[in-house]
N, C-alpha and C positions, 0 to 999 in steps of 0.2 A: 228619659224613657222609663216606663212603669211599667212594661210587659217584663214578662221572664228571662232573664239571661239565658242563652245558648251554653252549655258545658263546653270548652274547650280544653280536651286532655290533649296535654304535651306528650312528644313521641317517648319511647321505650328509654332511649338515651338521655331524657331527662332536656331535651332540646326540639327546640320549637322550629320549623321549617320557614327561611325566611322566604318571602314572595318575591319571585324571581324579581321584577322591580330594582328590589334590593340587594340581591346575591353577588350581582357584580357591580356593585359599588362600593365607595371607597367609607362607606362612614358607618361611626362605628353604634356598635347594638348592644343594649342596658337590658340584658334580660329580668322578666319579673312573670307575674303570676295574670295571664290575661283572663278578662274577665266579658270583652264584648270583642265579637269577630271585625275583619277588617284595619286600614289604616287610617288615624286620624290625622292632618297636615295643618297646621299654622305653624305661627313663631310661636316659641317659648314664652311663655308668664309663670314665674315665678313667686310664687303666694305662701308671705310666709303666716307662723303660726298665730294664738291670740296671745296678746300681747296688754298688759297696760301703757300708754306711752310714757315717757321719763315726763314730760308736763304738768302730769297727774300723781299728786304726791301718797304715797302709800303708808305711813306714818305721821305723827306728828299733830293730830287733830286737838282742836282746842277745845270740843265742846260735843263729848261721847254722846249726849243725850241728842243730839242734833243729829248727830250722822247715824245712830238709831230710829228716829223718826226720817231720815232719807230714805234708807233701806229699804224700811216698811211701808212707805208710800210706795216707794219703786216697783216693789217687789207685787205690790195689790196691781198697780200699773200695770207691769208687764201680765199680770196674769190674764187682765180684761183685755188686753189686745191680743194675747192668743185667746180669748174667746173670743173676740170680734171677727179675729178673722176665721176661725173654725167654722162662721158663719157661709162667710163666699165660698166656691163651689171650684174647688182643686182635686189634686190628682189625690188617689186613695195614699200614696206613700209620704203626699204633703200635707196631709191630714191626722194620718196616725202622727208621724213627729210633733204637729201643734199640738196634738192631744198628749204624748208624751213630755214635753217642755213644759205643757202648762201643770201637769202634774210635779215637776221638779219644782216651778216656782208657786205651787200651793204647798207643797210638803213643810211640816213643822218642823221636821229634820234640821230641813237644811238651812230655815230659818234661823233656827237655836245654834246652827253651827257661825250662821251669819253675824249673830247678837257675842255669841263668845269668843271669835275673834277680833271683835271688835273692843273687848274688855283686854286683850293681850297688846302689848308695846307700844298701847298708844296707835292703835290703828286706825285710817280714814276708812271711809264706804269703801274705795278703793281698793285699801288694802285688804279688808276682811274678806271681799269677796277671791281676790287673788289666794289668799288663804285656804278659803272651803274649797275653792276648784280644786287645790292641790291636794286638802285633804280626802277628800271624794275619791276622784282621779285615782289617787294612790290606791285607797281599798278595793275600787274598780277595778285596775289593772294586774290587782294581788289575787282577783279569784280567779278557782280553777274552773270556771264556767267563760270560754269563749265570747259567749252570747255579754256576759256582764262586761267583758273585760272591756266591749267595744265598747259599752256604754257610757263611758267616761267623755266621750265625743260629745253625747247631751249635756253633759252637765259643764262641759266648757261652752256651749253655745249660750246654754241658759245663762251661764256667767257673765259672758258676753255682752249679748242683750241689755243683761243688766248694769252692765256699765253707764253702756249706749242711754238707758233710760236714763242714767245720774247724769253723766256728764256730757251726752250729746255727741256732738263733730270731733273732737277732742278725742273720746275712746273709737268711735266708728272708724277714724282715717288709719288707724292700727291694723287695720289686715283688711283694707277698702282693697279692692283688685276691679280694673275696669277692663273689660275687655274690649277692645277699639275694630278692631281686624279676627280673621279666624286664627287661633289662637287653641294650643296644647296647654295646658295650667298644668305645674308643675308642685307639687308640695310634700313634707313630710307628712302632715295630718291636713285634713278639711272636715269642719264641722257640716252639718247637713244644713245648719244656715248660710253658711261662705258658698256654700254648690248653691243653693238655690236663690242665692243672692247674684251669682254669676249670668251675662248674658248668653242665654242656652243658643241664643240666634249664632253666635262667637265663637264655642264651644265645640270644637271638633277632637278635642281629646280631653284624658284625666290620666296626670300616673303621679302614687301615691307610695310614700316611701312605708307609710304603716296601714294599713288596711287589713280588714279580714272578711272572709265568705261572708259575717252577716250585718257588713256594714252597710247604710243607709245608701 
């Protein structure tokens, strides 16, 4: 949904009125910060963070100059496929994020940050990129600006991604979530590519243990 969220302010007492439905029932209530009116019903799914798998060795590489020229392929790669698809004709909030992403993975920043942790311990593609996500992340979530702090959500998707580009099936099956039946997805963090990787048809709820007002 790409209209406007509805405001819903919680009562004076800082408690949310549950729907009769649910008042006299026996199960129990996770209160949090609602963000769309209504109840959503499936089973639970469970989706955890991004992850490198342990198959994918983060250390150890034999030949720096090679998984510099991986990176950099990768990295041109994934930018002409968020051009490609900024081409087809999506919703205006999955348009801004391709157009946000593909700026991450044009940024010479992040590149250089790519290339110099790849010079540290002996690091694979793998590992460098686990690297900059954390170093990013880190500075992201240390500014006093809200708006930045969520931003660090992009720059793990782009990371992501870029796995995806190196290694394929192998990094993808790391936080793959299929949703079979209607289905509440459950997680501490969801990048705005894991959401919109998700079947929306499946999709009758979201609760998110870190989120903020100006997240995707």
């Amino acid at each position: 949904c790409d209209d406007a969220l509805h405001e819903i302010v919680p009562a004076a007492n800082g408690h949310l009125t549950l729907p009769s439905v649910l008042r006299g029932s026996p199960v129990v209530v996770r209160r949090g910060t609602p963000v769309v009116k209504g109840i959503g019903r499936g089973r639970v799914v469970q989706a955890g963070g991004l992850r490198v798998p342990e198959s994918i060795p983060l250390a150890g590489a034999k030949d720096s100059v090679a998984e510099v020229r991986k990176l950099d392929l990768s990295l041109t790669a994934l930018a002409t496929n968020y051009e490609r698809r900024l081409t087809h004709h999506g919703s205006r909030t999955e348009l801004d994020l391709l157009k946000a992403h593909r700026s991450i993975a044009r940024d010479p920043e992040f590149r250089a940050r790519l290339h110099e942790a790849l010079r540290q311990n002996n690091r694979t593609a793998a590992g460098a990129i686990a690297d900059t996500e954390a170093h990013f992340s880190s500075m992201l979530r240390a500014s006093e600006s809200a708006l930045l702090r969520e931003r660090a959500l992009d720059i793990q998707d782009v990371c992501f991604q870029l796995l995806i580009q190196i290694y394929g099936k192998a990094a993808a099956a790391a936080a793959d979530v299929r949703l079979t039946g209607d289905s509440v997805v459950v997680a501490e963090t969801l990048t705005a590519g894991q959401l919109l990787a998700l079947d929306r048809g499946f999709l009758k709820g979201l609760v998110l243990g870190h989120a903020g007002t100006t997240s995707h």
